[in-house]
N, C-alpha and C positions, 0 to 999 in steps of 0.2 A: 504493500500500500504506500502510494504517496504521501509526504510528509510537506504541505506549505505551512512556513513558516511566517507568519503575521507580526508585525513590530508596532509597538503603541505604546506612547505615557503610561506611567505606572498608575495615573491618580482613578477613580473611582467611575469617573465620568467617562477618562480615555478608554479603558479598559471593557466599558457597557460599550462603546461607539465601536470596540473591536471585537467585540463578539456581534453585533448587527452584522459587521462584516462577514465575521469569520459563515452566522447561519443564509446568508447569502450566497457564499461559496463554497459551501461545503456539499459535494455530488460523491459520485460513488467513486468506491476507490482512492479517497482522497481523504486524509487527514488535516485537520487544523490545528496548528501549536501555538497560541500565543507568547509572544513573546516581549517583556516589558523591556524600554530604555526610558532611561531617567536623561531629560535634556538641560538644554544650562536655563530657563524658564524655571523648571521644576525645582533647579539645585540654588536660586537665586530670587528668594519669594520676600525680598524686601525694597530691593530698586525700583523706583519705576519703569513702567515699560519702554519710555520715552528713552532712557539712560542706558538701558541694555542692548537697543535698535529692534527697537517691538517685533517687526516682520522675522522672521526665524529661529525666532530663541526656542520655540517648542517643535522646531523640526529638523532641526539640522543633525542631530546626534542620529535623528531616524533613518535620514537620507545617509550620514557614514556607515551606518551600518548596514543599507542596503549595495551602498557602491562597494564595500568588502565581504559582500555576501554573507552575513552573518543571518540576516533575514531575505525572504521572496518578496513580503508586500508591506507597504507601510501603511497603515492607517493614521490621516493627519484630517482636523477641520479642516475645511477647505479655507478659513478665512486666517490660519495660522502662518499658511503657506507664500513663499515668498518669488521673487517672477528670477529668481537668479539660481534656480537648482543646477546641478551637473548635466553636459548636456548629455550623460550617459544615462539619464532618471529621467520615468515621462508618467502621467498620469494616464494610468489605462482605465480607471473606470471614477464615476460617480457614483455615489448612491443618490436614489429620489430624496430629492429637499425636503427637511421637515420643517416645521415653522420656523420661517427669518427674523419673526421680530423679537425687539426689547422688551423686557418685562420687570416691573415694578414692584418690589418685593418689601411686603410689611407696611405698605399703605395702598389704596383703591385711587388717589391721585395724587399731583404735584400741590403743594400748599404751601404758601409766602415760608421763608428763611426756617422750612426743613435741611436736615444734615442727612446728605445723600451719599453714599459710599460709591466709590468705583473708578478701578485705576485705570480707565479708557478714556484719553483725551476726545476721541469721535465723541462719547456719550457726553463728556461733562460739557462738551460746547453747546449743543443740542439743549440737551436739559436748562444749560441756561440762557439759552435763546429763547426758550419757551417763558421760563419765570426766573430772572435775574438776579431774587433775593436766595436762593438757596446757596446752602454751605455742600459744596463739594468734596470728600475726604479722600483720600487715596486709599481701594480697602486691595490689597491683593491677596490670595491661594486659591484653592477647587473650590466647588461648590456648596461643600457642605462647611469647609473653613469661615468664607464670607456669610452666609446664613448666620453662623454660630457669631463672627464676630460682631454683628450688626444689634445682636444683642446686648453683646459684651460691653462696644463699645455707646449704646444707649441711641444706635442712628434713626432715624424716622422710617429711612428706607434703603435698598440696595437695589440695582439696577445689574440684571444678569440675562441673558440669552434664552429665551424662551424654549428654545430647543434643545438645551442643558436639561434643565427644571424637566421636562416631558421626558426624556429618556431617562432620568434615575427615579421619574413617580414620584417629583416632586412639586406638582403643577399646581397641590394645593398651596402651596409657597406663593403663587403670583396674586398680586391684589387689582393687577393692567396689565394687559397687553399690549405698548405703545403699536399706535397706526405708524403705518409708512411715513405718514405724513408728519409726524410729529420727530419719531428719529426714526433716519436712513439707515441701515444696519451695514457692519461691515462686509466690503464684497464677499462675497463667498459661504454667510455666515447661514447657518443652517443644512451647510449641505456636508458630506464626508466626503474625501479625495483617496484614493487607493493609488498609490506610488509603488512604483515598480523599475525596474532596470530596462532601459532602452531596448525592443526587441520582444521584450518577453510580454506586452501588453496582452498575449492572447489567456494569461494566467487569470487574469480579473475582467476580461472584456465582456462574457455573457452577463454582466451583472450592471455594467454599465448605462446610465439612464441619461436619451440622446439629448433630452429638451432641458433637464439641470445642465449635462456640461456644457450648452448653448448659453444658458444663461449666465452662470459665473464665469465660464469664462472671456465674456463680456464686462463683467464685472470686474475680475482682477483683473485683465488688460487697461481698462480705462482706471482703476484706481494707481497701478503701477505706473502709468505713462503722469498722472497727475503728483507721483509722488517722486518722480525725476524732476520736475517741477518748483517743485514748493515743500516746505516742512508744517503746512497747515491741518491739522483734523481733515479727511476724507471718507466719506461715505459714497459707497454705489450698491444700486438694485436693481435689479429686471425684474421687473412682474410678469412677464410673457409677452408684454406687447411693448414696451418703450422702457430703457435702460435712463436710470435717474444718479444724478451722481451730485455729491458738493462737497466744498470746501468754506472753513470756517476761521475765525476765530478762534483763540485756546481758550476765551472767556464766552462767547459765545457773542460776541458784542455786533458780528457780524457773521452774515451768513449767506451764500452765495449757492444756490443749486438750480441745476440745468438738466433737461429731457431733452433725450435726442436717441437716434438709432446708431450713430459712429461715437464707439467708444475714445479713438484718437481726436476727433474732434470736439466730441464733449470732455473729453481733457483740456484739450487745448483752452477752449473758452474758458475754463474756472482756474486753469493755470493765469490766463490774463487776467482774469476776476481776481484773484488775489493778488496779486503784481500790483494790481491800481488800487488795492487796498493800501496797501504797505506803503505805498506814494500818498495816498493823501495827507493833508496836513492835520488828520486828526491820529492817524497812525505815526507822523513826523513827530509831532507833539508829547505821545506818548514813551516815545521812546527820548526825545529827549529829557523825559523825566528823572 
């Protein structure tokens, strides 16, 4: 009997999101072995994300140990994932998207100068683009760490991935579902990405779902091309009909988003959008502060 071997975060969440996989691909004849790697993310849960280079920290130990064959397939979020893999590693398969949005945890809404947790610049702009009096905290670890901290720390609310909370059955956690419209989610987010070694994409191919990897990867091409760009908060999403994408503020004091069908070009615009931000003389001002 075959032996494929599965690689995924060691934490609670990664782990449920590799066994979706693993009963996805498991047919006859053919074994599933998970196999945990701890990345520099997991080994590093007090930095911000901003200071460690957000894009790869929880996937890169995954993708060395695919390039030295330690593992066959990697299981990564798809919005962990970064546009600079080895060009020897290709994404052969998606899974079907589970819910993209934001979700509100330990209140039903935003309300004036709550203490809101969450070490995601995209979120904290958003959020307070929405209501400007709220206290922003930096909460990082898994899902059940921030849960328990929010307590600890006495916050009103914490702000986590909706499609976290539903795969560990913890959905009675959310008090909102932010709409689309209120926060843009990060590209990719809800969906799972199966990484594999250049070549071998037919290991995960029958499992593959055409119209997610249509969408995200729409979404990560137009977030990556915006973040060659600019160092602003960026969100992008396709709903199946028209691919949305912005960039922000870090306070959320502005906020710039654009619909359109060309990922390169709706970068480009918010690329320009933020450029003429940082020029006006109310961004001059501030920094000459």
């Amino acid at each position: 009997m075959r032996v494929l071997r599965v690689g995924s975060r060691g934490s609670r969440l990664a782990l449920t999101q590799a066994e979706l996989a693993a009963e996805r691909l498991r047919g006859p004849g053919l074994q599933i072995a998970l196999v945990p790697v701890t990345t520099t993310g997991d080994r590093d849960r007090t930095r911000p994300f901003g200071e460690m280079g957000a894009r790869g920290v929880f996937v890169k130990e995954l993708e060395e140990a695919l390039v030295a064959g330690r593992i066959d397939v990697a299981v990564h979020s798809a919005k962990d994932m970064t546009s600079t893999a080895a060009d020897s590693l290709s994404v052969g398969a998606y899974l079907a998207r589970d819910d993209a949005r934001d979700a509100l945890c330990g209140a039903a809404r935003l309300e004036r100068g709550m203490r809101v947790g969450t070490a995601s610049t995209r979120r904290r702009a958003q959020l307070l683009a929405i209501e400007p009096t709220l206290s922003i905290e930096p909460l990082r670890g898994n899902v059940d760490t921030r849960l328990r901290k929010r307590g600890e720390r006495g916050l009103d609310a914490i702000v986590l991935a909706s499609c976290g909370l539903d795969r560990l059955r913890l959905s009675a956690e959310i008090g909102r579902r932010f709409s689309f419209e209120e926060l843009l989610p990060e590209a990719g987010q809800g969906a799972l990405a199966l990484q594999v070694r250049a070549g071998e994409e037919e290991l995960v191919a029958l499992v593959d779902d055409a119209e997610t990897r249509r969408r995200v990867e729409a979404e990560r091409r137009c977030a990556f091309a915006i973040g060659g760009g600019c160092t602003a908060p960026i969100a992008a999403f396709h709903d199946g009909t028209t691919l949305s994408a912005l960039v922000a503020d870090n306070d959320g004091r502005w906020v710039e988003r654009r619909s359109g069908e060309d990922p390169d070009a709706l970068a480009a615009e918010l690329i320009e959008a933020a450029v003429t931000h940082d020029r006006s003389p109310d961004a001059v001002e501030e920094t000459d502060r």
